[in-house]
DSSP file (Angstrom, degrees, kcal/mol; ACC not computed):
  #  RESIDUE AA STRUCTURE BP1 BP2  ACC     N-H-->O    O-->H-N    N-H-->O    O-->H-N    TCO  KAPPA ALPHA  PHI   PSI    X-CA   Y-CA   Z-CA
    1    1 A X    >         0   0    0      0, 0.0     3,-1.9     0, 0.0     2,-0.1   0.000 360.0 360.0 360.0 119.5  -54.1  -82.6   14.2
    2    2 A X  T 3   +     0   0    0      1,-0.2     3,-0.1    13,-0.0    12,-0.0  -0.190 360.0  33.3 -43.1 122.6  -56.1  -79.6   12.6
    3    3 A X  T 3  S+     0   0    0      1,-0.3     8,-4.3    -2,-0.1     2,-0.3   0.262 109.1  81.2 118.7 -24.0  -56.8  -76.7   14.5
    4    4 A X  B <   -A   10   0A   0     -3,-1.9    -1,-0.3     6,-0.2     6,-0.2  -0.811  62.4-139.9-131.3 142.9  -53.0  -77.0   16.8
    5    5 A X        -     0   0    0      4,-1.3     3,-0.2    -2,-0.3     6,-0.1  -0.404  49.9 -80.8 -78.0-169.1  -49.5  -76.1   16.1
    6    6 A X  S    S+     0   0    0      1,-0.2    -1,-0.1     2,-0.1    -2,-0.0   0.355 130.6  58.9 -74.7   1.6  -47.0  -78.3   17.2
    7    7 A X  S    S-     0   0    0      2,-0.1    -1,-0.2     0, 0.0    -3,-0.0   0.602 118.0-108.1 -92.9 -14.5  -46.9  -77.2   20.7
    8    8 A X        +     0   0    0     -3,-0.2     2,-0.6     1,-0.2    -2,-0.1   0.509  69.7 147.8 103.2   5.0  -50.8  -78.3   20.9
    9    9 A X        -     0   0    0      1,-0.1    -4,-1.3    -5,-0.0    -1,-0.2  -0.659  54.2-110.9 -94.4 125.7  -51.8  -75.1   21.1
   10   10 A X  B     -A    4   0A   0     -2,-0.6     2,-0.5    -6,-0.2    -6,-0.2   0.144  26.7-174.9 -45.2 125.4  -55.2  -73.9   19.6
   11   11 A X        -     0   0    0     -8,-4.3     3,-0.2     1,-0.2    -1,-0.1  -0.903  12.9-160.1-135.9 120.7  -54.9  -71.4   16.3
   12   12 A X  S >  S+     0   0    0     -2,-0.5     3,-1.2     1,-0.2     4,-0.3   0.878  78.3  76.3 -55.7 -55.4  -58.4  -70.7   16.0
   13   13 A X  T 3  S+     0   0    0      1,-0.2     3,-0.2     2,-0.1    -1,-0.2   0.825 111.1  41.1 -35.7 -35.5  -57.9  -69.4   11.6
   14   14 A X  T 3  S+     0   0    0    -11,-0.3    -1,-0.2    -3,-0.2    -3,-0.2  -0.256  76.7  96.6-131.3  71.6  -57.7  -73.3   11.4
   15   15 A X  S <  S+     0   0    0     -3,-1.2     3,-0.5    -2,-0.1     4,-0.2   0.711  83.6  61.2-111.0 -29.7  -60.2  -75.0   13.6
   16   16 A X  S >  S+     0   0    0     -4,-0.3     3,-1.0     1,-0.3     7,-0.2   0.672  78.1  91.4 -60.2 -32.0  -62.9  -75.3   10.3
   17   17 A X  G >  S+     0   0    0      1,-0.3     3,-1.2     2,-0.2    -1,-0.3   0.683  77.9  48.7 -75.0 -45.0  -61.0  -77.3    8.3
   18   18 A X  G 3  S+     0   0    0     -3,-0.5    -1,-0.3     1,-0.3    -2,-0.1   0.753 121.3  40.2 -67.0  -8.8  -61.9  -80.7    9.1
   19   19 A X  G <> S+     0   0    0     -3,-1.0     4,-2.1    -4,-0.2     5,-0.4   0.051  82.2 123.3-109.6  18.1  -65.7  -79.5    8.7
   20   20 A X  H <> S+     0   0    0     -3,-1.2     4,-3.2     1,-0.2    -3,-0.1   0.895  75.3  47.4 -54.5 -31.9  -64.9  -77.2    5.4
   21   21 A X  H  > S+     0   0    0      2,-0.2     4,-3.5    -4,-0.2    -1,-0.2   0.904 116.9  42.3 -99.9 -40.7  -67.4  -79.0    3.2
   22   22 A X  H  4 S+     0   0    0      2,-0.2     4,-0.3     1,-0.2     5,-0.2   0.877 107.9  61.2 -72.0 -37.7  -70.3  -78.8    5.9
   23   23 A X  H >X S+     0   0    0     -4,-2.1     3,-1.2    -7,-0.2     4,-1.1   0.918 104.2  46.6   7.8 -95.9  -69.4  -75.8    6.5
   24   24 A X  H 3< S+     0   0    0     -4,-3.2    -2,-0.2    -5,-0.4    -3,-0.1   0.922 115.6  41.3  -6.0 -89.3  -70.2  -74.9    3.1
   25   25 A X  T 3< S+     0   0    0     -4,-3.5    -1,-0.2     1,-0.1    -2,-0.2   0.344 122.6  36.5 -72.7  10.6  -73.4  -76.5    2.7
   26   26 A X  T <4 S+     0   0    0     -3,-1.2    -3,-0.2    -4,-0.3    -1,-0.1   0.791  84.4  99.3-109.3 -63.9  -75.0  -75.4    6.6
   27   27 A X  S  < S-     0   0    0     -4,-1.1    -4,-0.0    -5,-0.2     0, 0.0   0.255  80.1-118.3 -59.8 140.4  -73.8  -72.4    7.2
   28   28 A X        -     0   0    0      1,-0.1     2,-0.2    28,-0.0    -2,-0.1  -0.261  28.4-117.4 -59.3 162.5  -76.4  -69.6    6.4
   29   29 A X        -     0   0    0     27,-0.1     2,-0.5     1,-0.1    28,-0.1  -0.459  38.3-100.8 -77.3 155.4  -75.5  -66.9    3.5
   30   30 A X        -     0   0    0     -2,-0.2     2,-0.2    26,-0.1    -1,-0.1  -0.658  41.1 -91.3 -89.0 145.4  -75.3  -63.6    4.6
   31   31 A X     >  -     0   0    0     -2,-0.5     4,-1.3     1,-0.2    -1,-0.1  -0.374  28.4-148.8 -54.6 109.8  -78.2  -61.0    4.1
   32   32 A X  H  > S+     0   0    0      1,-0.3     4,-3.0     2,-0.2    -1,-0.2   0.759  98.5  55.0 -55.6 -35.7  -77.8  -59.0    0.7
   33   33 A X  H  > S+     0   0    0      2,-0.2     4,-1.5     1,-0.2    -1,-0.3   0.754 103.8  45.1 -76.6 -31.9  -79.4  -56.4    2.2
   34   34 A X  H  > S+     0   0    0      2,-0.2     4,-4.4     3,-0.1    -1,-0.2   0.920 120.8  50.6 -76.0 -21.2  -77.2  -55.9    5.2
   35   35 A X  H >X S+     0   0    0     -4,-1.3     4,-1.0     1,-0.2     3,-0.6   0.987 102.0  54.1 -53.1 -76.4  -74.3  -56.3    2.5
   36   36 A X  H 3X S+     0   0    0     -4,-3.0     4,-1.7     1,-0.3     3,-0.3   0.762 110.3  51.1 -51.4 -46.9  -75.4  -54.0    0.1
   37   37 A X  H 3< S+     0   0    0     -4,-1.5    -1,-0.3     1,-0.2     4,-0.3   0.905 108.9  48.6 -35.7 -56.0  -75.5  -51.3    3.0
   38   38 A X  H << S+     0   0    0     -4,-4.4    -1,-0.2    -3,-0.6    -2,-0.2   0.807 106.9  50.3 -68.6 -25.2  -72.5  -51.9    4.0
   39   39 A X  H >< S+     0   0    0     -4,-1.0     3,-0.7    -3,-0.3    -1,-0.2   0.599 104.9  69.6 -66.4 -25.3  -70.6  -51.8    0.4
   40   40 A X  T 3< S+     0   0    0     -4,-1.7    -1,-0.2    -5,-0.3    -2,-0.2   0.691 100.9  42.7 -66.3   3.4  -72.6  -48.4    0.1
   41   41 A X  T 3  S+     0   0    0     -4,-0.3    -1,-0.2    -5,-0.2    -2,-0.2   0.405  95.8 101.3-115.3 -14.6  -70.5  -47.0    2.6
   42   42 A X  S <  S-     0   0    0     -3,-0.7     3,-0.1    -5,-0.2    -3,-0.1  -0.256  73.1-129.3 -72.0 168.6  -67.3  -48.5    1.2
   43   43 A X  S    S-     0   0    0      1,-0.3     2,-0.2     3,-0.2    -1,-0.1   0.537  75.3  -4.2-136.2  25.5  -65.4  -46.3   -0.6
   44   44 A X  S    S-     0   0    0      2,-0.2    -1,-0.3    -5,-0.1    22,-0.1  -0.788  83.4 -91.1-162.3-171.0  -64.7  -47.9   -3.6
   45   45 A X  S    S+     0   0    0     -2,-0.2    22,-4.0    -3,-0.1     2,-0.7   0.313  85.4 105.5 -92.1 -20.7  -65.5  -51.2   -4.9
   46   46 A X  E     -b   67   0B   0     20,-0.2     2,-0.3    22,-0.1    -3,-0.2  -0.603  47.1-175.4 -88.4 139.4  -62.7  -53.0   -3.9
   47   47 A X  E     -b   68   0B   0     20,-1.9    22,-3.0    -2,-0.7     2,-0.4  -0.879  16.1-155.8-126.9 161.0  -63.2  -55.2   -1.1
   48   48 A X        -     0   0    0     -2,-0.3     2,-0.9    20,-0.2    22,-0.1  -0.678  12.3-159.0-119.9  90.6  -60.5  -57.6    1.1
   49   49 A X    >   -     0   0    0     -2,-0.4    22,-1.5    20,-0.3     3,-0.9  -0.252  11.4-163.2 -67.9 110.6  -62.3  -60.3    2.6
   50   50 A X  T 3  S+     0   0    0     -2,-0.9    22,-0.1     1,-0.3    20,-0.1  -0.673  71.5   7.4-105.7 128.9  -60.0  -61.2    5.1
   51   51 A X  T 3  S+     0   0    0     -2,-0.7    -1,-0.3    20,-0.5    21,-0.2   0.920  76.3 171.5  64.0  51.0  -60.6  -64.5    6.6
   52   52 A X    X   -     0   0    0     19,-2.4     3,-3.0    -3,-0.9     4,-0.3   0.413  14.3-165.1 -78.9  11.0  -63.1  -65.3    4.2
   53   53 A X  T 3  S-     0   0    0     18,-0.4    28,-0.3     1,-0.2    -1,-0.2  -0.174  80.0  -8.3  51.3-114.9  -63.8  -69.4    5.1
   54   54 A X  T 3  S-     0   0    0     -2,-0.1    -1,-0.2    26,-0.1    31,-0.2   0.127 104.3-101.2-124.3  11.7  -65.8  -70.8    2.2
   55   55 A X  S <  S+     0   0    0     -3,-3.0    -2,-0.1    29,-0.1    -3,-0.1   0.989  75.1 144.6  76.7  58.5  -66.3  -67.5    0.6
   56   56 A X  S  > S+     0   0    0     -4,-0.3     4,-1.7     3,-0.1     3,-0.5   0.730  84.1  29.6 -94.3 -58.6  -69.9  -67.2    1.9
   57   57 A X  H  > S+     0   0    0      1,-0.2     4,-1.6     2,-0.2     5,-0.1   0.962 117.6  64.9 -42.2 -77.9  -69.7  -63.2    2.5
   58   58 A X  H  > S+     0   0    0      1,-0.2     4,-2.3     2,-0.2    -1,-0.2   0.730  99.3  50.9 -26.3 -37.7  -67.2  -63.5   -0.4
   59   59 A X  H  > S+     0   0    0     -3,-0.5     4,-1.6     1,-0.3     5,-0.3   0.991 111.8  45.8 -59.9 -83.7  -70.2  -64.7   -2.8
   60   60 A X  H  X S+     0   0    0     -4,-1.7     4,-1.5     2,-0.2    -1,-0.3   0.822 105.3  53.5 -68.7  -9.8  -72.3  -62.0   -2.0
   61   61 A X  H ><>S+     0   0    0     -4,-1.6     3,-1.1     2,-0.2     5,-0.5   0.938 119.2  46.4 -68.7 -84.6  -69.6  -58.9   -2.3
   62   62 A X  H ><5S+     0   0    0     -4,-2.3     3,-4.4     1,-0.3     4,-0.3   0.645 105.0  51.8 -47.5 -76.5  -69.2  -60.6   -5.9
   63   63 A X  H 3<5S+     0   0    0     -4,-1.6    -1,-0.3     1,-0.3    -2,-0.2   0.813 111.7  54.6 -40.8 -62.3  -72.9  -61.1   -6.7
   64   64 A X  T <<5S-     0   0    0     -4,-1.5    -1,-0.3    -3,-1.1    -2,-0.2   0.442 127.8 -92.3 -66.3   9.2  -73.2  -56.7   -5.7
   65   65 A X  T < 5S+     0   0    0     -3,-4.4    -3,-0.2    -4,-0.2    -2,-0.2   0.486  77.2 152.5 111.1 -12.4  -70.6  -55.8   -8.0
   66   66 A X      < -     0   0    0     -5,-0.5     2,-0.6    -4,-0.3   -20,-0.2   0.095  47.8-136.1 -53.0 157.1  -67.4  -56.0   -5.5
   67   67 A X  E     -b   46   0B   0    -22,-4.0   -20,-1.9     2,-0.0     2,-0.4  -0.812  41.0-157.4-133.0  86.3  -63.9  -56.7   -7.0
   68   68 A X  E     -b   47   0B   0     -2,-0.6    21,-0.7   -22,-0.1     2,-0.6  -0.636  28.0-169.0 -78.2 121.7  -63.2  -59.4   -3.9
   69   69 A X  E     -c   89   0C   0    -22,-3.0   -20,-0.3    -2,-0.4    21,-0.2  -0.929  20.8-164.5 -92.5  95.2  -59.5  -60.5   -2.6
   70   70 A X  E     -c   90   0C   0     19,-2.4    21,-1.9    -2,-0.6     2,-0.4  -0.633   7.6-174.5 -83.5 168.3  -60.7  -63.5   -0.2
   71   71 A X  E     +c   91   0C   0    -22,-1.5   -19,-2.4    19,-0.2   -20,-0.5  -0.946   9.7 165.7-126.5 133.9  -57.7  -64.4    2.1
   72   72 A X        -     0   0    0     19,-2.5     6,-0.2    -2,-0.4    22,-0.2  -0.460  31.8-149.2-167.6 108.2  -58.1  -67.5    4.5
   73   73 A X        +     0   0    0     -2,-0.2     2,-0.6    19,-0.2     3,-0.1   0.303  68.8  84.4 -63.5   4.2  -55.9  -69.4    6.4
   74   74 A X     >  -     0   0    0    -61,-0.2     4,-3.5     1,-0.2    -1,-0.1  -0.931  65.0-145.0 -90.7 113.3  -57.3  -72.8    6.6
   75   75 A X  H  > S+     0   0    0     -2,-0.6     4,-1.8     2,-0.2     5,-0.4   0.987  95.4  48.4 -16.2 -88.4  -56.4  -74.9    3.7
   76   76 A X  H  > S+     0   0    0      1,-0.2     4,-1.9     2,-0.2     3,-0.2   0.913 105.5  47.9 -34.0 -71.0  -59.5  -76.4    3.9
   77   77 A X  H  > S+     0   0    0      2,-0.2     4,-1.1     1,-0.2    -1,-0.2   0.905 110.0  61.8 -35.8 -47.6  -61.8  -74.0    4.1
   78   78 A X  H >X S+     0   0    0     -4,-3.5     4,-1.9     1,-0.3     3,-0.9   0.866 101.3  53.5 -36.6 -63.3  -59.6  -72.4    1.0
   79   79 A X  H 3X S+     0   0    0     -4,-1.8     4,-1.8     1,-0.3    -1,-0.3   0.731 107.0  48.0 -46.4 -40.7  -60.4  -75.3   -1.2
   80   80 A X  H 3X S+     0   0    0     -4,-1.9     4,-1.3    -5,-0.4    -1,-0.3   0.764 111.0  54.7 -84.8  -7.7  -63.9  -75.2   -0.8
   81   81 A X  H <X S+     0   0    0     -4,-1.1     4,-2.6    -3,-0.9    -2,-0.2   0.859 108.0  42.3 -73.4 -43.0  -63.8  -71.6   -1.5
   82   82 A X  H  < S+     0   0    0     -4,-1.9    -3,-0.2     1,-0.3    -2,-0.2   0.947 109.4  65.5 -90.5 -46.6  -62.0  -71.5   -4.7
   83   83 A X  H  < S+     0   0    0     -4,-1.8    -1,-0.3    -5,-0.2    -2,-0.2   0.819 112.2  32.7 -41.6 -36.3  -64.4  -74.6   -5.6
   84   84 A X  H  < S+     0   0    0     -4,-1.3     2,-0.6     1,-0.3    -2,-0.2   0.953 132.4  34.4 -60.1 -75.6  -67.6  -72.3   -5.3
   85   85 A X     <  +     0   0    0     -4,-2.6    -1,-0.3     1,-0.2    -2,-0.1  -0.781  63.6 161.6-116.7 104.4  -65.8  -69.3   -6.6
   86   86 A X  S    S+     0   0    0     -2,-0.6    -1,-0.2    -3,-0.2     4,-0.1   0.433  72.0  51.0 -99.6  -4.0  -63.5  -70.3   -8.9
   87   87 A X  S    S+     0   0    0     -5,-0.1    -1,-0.2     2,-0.1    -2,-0.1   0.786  86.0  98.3 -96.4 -37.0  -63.1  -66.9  -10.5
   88   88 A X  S    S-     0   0    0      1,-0.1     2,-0.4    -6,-0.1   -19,-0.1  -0.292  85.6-112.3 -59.0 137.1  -62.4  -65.0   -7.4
   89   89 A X  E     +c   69   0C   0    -21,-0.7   -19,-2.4     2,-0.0     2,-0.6  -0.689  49.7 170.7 -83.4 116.0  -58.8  -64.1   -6.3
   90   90 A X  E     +c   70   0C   0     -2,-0.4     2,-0.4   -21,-0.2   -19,-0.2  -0.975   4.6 175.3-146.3 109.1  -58.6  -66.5   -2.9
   91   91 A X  E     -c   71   0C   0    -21,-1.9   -19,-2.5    -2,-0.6     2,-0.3  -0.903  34.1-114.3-121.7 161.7  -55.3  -66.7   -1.4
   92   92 A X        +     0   0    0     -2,-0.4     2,-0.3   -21,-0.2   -19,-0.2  -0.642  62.6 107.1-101.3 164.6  -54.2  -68.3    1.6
   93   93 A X        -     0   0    0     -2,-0.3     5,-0.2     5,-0.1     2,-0.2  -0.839  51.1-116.0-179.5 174.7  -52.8  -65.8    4.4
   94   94 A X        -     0   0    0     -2,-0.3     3,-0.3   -22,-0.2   -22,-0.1  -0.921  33.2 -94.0-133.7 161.5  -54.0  -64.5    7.7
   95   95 A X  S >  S+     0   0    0      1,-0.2     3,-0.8    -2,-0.2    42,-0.1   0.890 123.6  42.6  -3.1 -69.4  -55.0  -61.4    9.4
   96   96 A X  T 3  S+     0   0    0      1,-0.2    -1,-0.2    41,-0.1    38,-0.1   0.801 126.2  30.6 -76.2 -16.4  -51.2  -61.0   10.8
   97   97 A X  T 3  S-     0   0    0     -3,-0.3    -1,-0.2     2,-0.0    -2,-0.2   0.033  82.3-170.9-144.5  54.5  -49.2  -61.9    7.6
   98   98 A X    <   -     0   0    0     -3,-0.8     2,-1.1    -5,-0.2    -5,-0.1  -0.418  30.6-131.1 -44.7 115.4  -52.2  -60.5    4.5
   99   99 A X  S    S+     0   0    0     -2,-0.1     2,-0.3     2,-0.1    -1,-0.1  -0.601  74.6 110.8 -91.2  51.3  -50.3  -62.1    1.3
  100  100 A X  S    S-     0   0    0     -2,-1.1     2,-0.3     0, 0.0     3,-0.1  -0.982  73.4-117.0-140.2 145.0  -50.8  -58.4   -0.4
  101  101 A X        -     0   0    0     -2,-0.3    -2,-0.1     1,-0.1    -3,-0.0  -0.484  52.2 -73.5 -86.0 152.7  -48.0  -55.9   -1.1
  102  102 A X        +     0   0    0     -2,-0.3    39,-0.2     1,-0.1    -1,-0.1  -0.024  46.8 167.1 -26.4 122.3  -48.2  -52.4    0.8
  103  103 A X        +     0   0    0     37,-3.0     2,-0.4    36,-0.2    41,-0.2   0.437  49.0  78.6-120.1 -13.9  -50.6  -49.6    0.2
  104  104 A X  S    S-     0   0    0     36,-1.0    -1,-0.1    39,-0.1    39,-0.1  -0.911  73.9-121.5-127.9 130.9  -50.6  -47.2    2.7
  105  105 A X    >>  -     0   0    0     -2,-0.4     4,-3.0     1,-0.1     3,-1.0  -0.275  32.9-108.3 -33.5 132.9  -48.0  -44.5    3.3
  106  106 A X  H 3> S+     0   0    0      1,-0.2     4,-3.1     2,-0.2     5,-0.4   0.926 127.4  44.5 -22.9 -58.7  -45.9  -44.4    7.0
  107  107 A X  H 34 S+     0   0    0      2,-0.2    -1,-0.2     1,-0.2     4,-0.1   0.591 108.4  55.1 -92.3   2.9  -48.3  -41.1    7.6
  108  108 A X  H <> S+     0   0    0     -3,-1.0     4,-2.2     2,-0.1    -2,-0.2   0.769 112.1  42.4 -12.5 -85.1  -51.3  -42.8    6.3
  109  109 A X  H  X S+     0   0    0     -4,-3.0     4,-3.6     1,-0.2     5,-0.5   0.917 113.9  51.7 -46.9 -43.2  -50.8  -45.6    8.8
  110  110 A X  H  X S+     0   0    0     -4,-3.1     4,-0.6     2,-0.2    -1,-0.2   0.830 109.5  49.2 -88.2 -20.1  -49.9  -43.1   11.6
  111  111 A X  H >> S+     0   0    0     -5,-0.4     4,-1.9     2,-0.1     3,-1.0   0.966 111.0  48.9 -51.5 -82.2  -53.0  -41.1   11.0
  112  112 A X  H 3X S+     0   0    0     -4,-2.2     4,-0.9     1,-0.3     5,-0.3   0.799 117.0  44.0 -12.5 -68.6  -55.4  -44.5   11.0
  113  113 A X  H 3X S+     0   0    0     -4,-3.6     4,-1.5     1,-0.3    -1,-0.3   0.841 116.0  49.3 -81.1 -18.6  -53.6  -45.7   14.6
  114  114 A X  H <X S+     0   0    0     -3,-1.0     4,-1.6    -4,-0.6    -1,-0.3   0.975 111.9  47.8 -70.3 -56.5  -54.0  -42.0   15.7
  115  115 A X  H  X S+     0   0    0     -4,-1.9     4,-0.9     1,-0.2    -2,-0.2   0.744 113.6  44.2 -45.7 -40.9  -57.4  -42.3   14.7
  116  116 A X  H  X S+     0   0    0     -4,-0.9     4,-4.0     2,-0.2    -1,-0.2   0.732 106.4  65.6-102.7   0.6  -58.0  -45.7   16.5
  117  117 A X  H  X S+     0   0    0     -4,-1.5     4,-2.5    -5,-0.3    -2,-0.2   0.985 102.2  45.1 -31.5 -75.2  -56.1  -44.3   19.6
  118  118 A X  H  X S+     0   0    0     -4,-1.6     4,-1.1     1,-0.2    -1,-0.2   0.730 106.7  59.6 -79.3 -27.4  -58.7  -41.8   20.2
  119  119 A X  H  < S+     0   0    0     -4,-0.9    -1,-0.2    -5,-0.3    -2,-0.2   0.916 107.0  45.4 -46.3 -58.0  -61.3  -44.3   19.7
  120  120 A X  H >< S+     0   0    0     -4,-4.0     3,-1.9     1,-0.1     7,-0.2   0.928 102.5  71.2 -45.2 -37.7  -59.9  -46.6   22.6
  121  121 A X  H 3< S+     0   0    0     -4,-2.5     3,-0.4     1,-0.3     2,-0.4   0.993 104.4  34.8 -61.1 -58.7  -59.6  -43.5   24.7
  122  122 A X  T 3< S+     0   0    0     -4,-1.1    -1,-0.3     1,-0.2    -2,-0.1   0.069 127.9  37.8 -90.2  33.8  -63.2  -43.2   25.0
  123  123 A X    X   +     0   0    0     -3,-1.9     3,-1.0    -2,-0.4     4,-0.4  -0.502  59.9 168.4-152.7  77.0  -64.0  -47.1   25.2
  124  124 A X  G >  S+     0   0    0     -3,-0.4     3,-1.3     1,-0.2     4,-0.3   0.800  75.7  65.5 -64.0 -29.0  -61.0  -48.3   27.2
  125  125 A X  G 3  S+     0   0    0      1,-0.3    -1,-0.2     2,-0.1     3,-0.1   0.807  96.7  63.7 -71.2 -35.0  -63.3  -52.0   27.4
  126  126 A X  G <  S+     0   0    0     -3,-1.0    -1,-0.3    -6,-0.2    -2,-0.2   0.544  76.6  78.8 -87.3   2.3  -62.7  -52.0   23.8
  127  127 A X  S <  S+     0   0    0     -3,-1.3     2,-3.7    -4,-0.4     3,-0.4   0.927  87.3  60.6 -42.2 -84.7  -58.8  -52.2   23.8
  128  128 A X  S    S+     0   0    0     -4,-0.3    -1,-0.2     1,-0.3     3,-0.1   0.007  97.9  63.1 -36.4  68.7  -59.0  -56.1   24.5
  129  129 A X  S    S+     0   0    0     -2,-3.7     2,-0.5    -3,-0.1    -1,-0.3  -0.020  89.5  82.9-170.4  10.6  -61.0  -56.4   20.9
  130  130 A X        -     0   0    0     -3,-0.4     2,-1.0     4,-0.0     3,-0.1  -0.904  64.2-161.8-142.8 100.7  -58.1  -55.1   18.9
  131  131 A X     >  -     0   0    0     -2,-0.5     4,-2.7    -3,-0.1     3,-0.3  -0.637   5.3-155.5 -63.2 103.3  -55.4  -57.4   17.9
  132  132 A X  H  > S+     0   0    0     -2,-1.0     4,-1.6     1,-0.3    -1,-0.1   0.772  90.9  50.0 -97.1   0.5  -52.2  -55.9   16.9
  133  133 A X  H  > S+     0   0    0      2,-0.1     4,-1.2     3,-0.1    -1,-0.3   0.906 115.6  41.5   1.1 -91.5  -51.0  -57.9   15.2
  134  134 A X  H >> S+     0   0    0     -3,-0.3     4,-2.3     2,-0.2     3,-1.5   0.993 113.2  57.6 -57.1 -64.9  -53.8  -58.3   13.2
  135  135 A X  H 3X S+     0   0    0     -4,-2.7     4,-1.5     1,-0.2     5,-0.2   0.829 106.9  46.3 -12.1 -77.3  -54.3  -54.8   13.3
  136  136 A X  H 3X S+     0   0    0     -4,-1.6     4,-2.3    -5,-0.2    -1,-0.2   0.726 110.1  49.4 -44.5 -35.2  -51.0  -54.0   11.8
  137  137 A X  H <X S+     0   0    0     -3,-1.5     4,-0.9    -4,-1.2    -1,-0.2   0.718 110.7  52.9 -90.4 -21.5  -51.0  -56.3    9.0
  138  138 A X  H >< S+     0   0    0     -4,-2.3     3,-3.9    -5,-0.2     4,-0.3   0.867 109.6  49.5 -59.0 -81.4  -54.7  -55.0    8.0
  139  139 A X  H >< S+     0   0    0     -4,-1.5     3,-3.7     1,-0.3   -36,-0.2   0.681 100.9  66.9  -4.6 -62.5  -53.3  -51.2    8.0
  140  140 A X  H 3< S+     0   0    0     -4,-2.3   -37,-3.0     1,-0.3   -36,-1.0   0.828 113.8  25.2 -54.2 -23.7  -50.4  -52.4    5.7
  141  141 A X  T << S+     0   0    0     -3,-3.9    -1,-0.3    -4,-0.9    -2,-0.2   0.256  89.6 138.7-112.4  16.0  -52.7  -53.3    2.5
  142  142 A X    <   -     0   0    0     -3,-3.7     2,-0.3    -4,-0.3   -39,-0.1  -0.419  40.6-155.3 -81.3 172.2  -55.4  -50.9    3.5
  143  143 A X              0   0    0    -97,-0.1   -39,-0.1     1,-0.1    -2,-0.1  -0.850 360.0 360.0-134.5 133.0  -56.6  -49.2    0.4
  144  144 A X              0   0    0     -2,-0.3    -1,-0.1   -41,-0.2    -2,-0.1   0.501 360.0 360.0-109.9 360.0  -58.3  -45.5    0.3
């Protein structure tokens, strides 16, 4: 069954995949404008769209000039992704295990987690909102 490992237990990165193709065609596109803000803010042009689905955000980071790595761990979803954007580098991967080699220095990284340290400290509600896991495996390909 899609969506469960073998214990029956829910992994949410592949709950789409039997809907990938409706998916596609339903789901709204994202607002160029909120996009384009946020790529002004980037600080270079490369972007990792991590858990990109059917490569709707991916589509527009391309369209503004972006040089996009989608990642996604549903199969499904994947396929329909690299079927729209067939040009686009779309591998599959997740959050915890990003199919990119290492970018960031040991004192890089421990700066960043120092950095989101003191951000928890003064939103303690916002721990629960940070996988680490996930966290960690972002950090390892993040890019300055």
């Amino acid at each position: 069954m899609a969506g469960v490992d073998k214990a029956g237990r829910s992994l949410p990165g592949r709950s789409f995949g039997t809907a990938a193709a409706a998916y596609a065609e339903h789901r709204p596109d994202y607002a160029r404008a909120g996009v384009r803000w946020a790529l002004e803010r980037a600080s270079g042009p490369r972007v990792l769209d991590l858990g990109a689905g059917t490569g709707k955000l991916t589509a527009v980071l391309v369209t503004l000039g972006a040089q996009v790595t989608a990642v996604e761990p549903d199969p499904a979803m994947l396929i329909e992704l690299r079927r729209g954007l067939p040009d686009v580098r779309a591998l599959e991967g997740s959050a915890e295990k990003i199919p990119m080699p290492d970018a960031m220095s040991d004192e890089e990284r421990e700066d960043t987690l120092s950095r989101i340290r003191a951000f928890l400290a003064g939103r303690p509600e916002a721990a629960g909102e940070f996988d680490l896991p996930m966290l960690t495996g972002v950090l390892r390909v993040r890019r300055s």
